[in-house]
N, C-alpha and C positions, 0 to 999 in steps of 0.2 A: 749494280746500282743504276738508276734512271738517275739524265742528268736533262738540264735545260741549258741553254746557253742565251744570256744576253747581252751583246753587243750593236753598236751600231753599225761595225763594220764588217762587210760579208765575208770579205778576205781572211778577216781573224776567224769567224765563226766556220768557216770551211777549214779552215787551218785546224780547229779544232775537232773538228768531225774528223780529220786525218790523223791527227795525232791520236786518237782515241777507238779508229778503226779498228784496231787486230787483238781489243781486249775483249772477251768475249763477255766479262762480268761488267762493263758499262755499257748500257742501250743511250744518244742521244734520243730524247720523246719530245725535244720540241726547241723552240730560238724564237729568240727576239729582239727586236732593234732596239727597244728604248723600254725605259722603266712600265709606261701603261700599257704596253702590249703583253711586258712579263707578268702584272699584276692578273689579265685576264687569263693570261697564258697558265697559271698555275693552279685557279680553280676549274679548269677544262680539263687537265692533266697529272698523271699521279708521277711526280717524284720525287727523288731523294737529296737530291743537291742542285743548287745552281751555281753556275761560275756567271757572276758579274761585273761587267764594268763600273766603272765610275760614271765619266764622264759622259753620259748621254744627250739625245734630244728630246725635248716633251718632257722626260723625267728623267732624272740623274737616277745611278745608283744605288747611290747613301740615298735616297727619298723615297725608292724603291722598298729600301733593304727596312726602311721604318715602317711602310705599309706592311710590307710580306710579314711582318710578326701579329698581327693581326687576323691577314687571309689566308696565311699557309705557315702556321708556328711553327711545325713539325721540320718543314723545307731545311737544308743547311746550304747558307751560302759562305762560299769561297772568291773570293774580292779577286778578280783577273785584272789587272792594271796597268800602265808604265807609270801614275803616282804614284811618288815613291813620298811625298810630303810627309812631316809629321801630323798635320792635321785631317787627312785622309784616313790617315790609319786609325789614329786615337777615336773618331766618330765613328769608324767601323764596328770597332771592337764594342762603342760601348753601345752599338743598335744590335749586337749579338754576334756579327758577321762569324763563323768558326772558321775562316782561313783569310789571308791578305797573301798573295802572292804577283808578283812582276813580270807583266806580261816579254820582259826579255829571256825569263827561265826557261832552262831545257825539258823536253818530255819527261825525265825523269824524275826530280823535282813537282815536277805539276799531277803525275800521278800518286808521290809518296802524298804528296796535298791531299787528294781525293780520297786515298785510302785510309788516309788518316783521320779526317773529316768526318769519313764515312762509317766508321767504329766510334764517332762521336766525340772524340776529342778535338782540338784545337792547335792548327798548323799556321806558325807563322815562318815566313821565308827566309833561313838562316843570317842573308846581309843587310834585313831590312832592321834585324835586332840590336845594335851597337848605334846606329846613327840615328833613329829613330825613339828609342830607349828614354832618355830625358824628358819626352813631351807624353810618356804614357803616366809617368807617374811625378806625386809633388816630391817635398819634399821629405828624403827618407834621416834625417835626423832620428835618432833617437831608436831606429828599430831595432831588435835585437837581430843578432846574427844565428843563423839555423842549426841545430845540433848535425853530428854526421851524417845518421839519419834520413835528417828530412833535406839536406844537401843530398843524398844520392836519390832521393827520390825526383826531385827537380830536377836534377841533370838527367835523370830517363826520361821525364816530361819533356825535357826539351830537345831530346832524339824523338818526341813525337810518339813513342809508349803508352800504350794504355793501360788502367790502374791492371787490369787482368796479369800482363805481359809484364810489368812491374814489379808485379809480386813473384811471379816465374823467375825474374831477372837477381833478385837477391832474400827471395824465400821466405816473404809477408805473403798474409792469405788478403785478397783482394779489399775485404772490411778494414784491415789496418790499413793497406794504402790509403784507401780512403780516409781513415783518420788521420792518419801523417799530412796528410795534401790539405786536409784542414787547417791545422797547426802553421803549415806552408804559408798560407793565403792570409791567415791569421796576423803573421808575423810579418808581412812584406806587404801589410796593407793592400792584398789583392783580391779580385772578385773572382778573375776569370785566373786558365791554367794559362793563356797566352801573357796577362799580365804579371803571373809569375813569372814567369821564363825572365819577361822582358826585365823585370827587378832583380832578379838573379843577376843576368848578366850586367847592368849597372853597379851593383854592389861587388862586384866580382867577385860573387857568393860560386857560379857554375862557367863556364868555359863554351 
């Protein structure tokens, strides 16, 4: 996977060119300081993900992450941060962002992110899910609760599974998942799989 890195600070953005040296399936192709250098940065270069900060200068990253669906649809970005706010995240998710992770996480962590991202699914950062949870969604009066079913389907969603490895996991052919995760989203009033999860775990529908 080509990855971009934007940050203001170089320390981070080396820090990350180290952590990511000895995989031989991520290339960094490019860095930038602030939101307008990534925006140019990305139609000059072909790749697959970005890890974003928030907080930048000249342009933030949420202001960024709303341009980039415009000039590089395809891009996935991964929110790198120490905000751990609830209003950081919630704007993330709804400009598309496919990961929110905290720049205090270990290598390991931050690559299950990438990987996961990067098969196209949606990785949020297991302790940013419980404290943050309330401010993703309204209120869930009235929803119905998930058959068994579509509970263990969520709970693989949010070990970060994709529908493929899903269906591997308890013996649906990838079309059903897909329909199950419909019904999911359906019933928990969600769009995305991360705001599943996140309704999951408020209702303490999954663990």
């Amino acid at each position: 996977m080509k990855v971009i890195i934007a940050d203001d600070h170089r320390i981070v953005r080396e820090g990350l060119r180290w952590m990511l040296a000895d995989r031989d399936d991520i290339e960094i192709v490019g860095e930038a300081e602030n939101g307008r250098e990534l925006l140019k940065l990305v139609t000059e270069t072909e790749a697959d993900i970005c890890l974003l900060d928030v907080r930048m200068p000249e342009m933030g990253g949420l202001e960024a992450l709303e341009r980039l669906r415009e000039v590089a649809p395809g891009l996935r970005v991964i929110i790198l941060t120490m905000h751990d706010q609830p209003a950081y995240l919630r704007r993330a998710i709804e400009l598309g962002a496919s990961g929110y992770v905290l720049k205090n996480t270990g290598r390991d962590e931050l690559m299950r992110a990438l990987e996961v991202v990067a098969r196209g699914d949606a990785y949020l950062q297991g302790e940013l899910t419980r404290p943050l949870v309330s401010e993703l969604v309204g209120d869930d009066e009235g929803r119905r609760l998930l058959d068994e079913r579509e509970r263990r389907v969520l709970q693989l969603v949010a070990r970060g599974l994709d529908n493929r490895a899903i269906g591997e996991e308890i013996g649906m052919s990838e079309a059903t998942v897909k329909n199950v995760l419909g019904s999911v989203f359906d019933a928990l009033g969600a769009k995305t799989r991360a705001e599943a999860v996140a309704v999951g775990l408020r209702l303490g529908i999954i663990e």
